[in-house]
C-alpha positions as CSV (number, residue, x, y, z in Angstrom):
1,X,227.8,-28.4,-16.9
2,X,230.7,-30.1,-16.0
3,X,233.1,-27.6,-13.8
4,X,235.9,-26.6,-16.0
5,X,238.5,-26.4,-13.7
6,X,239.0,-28.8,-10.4
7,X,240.4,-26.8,-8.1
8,X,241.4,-28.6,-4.8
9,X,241.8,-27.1,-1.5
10,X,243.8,-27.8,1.7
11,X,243.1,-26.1,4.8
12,X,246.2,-25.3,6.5
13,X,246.3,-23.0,8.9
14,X,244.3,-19.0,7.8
15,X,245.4,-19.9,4.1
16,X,243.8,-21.9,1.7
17,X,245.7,-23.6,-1.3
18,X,244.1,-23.7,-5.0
19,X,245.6,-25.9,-7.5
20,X,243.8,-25.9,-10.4
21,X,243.6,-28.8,-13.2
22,X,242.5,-28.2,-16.7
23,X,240.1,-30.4,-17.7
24,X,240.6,-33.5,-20.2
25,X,240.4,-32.6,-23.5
26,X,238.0,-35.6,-24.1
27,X,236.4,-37.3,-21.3
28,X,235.3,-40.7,-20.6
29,X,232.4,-42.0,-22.2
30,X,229.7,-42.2,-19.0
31,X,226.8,-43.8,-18.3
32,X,223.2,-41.3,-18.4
33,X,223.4,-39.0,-15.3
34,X,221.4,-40.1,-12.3
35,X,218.9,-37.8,-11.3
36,X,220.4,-34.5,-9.2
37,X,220.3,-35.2,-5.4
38,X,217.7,-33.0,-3.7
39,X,219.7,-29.7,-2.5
40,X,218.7,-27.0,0.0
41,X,217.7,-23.6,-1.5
42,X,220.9,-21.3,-1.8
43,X,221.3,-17.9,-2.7
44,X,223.8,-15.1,-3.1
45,X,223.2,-12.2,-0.3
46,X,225.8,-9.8,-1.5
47,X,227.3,-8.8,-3.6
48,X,224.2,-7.9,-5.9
49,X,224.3,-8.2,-9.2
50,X,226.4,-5.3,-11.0
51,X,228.2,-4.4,-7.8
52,X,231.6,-2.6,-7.9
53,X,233.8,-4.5,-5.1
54,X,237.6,-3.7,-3.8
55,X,240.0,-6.4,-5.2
56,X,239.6,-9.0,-1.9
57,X,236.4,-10.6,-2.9
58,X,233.7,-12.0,0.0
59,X,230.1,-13.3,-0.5
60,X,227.5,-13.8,1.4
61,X,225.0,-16.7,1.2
62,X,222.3,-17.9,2.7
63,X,220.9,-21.3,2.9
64,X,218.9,-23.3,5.2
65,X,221.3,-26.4,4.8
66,X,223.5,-27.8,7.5
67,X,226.9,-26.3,6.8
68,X,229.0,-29.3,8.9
69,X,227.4,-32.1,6.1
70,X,227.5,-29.6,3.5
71,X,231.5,-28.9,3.0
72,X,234.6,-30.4,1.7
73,X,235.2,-30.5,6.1
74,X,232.0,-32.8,6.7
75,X,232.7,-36.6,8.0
76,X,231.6,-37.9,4.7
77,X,231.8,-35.3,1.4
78,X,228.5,-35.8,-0.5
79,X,226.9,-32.7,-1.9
80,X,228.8,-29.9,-1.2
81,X,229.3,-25.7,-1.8
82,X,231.9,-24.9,-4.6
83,X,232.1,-20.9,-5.0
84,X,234.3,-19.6,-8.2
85,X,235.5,-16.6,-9.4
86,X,235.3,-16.8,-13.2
87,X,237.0,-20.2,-13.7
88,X,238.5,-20.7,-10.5
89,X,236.6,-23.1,-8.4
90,X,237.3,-23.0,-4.5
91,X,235.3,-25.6,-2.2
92,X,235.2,-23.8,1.1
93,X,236.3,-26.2,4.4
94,X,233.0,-25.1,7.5
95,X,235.7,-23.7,9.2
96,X,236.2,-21.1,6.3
97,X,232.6,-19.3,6.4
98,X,231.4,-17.2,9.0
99,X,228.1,-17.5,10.1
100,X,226.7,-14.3,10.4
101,X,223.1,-15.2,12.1
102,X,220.0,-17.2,10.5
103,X,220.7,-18.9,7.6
104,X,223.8,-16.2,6.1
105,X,227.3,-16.9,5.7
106,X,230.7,-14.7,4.7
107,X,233.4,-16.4,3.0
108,X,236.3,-14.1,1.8
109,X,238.5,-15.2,-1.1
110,X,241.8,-16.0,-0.2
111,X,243.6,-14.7,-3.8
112,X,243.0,-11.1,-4.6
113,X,241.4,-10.4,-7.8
114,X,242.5,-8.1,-10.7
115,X,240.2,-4.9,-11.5
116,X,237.9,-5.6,-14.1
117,X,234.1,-7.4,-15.1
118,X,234.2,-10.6,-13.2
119,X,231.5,-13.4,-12.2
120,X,231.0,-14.8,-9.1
121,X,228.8,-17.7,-8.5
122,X,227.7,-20.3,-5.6
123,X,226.3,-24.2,-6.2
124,X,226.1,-27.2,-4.7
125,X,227.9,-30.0,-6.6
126,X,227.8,-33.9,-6.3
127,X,230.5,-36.4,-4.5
128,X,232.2,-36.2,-7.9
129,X,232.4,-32.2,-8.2
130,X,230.1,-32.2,-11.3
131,X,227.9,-28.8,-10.2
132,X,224.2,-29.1,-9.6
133,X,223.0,-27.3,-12.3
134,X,219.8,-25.8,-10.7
135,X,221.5,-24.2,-7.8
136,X,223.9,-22.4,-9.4
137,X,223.9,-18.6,-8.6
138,X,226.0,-16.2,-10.5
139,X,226.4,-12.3,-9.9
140,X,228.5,-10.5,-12.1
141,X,230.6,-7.9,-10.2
142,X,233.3,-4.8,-11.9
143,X,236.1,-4.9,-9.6
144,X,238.0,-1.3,-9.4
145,X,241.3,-0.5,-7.6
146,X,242.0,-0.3,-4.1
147,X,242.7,3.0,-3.1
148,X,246.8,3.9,-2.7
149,X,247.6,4.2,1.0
């Protein structure tokens, strides 16, 4: 599956920027994919499946892969972690996940989400953002108000 949205992000200071570009209506004919490049196992920690989450989203992963090659932040991008919300697609920089211990990492969304069913998912994709398709991970979440203060 080709990621329907490019979103591209710049790391500037705490904040992250998300620009997202539709996808061309009809793409370029392409040669017959290569084979997928071996990835390291990934999977979401929390939240589990069927959750109900306050409207700033945060997941945590774990893999056993080496976060500083693994990032849109790493020397030279090859495979890397995209995490979207629906059909936004952010590519976290290393110095936006927390590493929580072992092989687990927290990365909080930077855009609030509006209450409702959402998905979340987590997968490695290729130097040219096409996702991995047997690493995707997808938990679907109901997001409900945050309480008045």
């Amino acid at each position: 599956m080709r990621v329907p949205a490019l979103a591209l992000s710049a790391f500037l200071g705490a904040a992250t920027i998300i620009a997202v570009v539709p996808a061309r209506a009809q793409a370029p004919a392409r040669q017959a994919p290569a084979a997928a490049p071996a990835v390291p196992p990934l999977k979401i920690v929390l939240p589990r499946d069927g959750a109900e989450v306050g409207t700033q989203l945060a997941l945590v992963f774990a893999t056993p892969g080496d976060m500083s090659k693994l990032t849109m932040s790493a020397p030279v991008v090859g495979v890397h972690l995209h995490v979207a919300v629906d059909d936004t697609v952010l590519m976290p920089a290393q110095q936006q996940l927390i590493r929580l211990g072992g092989q687990r990492y927290l990365f909080v969304f930077d855009l609030p989400v509006k209450p409702g069913p959402h998905r979340i998912s987590a997968f490695w994709a290729d130097p040219a953002h096409d996702t991995i398709e047997s690493s995707v991970r997808t938990v679907r979440v109901r997001v409900t108000p945050d309480p008045a203060p």
